[in-house]
C-alpha positions in Angstrom: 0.0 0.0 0.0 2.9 1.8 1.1 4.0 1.3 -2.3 1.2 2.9 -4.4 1.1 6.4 -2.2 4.7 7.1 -3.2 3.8 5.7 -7.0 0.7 8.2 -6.9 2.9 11.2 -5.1 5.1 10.7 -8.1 2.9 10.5 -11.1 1.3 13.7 -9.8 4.4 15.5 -9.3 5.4 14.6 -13.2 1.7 15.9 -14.0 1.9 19.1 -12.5 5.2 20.6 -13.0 6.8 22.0 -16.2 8.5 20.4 -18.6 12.4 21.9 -17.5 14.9 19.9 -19.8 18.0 18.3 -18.0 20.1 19.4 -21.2 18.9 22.3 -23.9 19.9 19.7 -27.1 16.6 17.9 -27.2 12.8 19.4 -27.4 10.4 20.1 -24.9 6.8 21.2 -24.1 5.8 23.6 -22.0 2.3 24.1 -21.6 0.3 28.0 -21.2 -1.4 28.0 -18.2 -3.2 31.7 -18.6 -1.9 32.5 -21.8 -2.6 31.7 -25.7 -0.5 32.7 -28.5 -1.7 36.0 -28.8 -1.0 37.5 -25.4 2.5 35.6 -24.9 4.6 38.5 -25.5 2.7 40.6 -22.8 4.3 40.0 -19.2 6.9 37.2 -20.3 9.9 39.2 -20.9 11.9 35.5 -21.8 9.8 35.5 -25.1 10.4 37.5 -28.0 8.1 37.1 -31.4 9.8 35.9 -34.6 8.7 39.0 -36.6 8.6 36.7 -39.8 7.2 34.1 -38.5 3.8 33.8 -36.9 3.5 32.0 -33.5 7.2 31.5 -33.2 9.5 32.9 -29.9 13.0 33.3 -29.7 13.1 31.8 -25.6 15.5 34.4 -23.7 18.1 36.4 -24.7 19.9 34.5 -27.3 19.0 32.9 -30.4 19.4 29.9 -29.1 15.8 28.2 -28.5 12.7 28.6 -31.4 9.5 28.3 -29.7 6.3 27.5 -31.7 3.4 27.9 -30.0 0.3 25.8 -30.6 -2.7 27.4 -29.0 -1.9 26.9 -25.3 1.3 25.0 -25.5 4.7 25.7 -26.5 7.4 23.5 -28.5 10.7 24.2 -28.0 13.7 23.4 -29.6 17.5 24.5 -30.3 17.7 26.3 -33.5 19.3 23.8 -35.6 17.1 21.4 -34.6 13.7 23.6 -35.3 15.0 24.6 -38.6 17.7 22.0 -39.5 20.9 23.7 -40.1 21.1 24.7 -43.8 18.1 27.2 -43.3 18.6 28.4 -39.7 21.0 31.0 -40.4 18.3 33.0 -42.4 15.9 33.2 -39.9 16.8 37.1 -38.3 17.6 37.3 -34.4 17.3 40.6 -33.1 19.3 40.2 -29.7 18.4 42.0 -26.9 
């Protein structure tokens, strides 16, 4: 019994926390709690539009991460990985 409490504590802590990648090489979700993709810009200062590219974030500072966003969800990956890496030197990065 013992046994499935910790099992269930688990699970629910893997449910309700974010997506936080151990390494920034691979992809990862991150879902919008009380945002969609029109008002992400406003009061997340880590996200920056694409401006030729709709729904797509450059994720802090650097040019480093592409985030799509899908309704109430984010995808993000490393730039070469988003783009592959014979086109991802054309997308512009305005750095901040």
């Amino acid at each position: 019994m013992k046994a499935f409490i910790i099992v269930a504590i688990l699970l629910s802590e893997l449910y309700t926390s974010d997506g936080v990648p151990s390494s920034r090489w691979s992809c990862y979700k991150k879902v919008l709690k009380e945002r969609n993709c029109h008002n992400i810009a406003n009061g997340m200062d880590w996200m920056r539009p694409i401006e030729s590219l709709q729904n797509h974030f450059w994720e802090g500072n650097n040019c480093d991460i592409v985030c799509y966003c899908n309704f109430r969800e984010l995808l993000c990956c490393p730039r070469d990985v988003f783009f592959g890496p014979k086109i991802s030197f054309v997308i512009p990065c305005n750095n901040v």
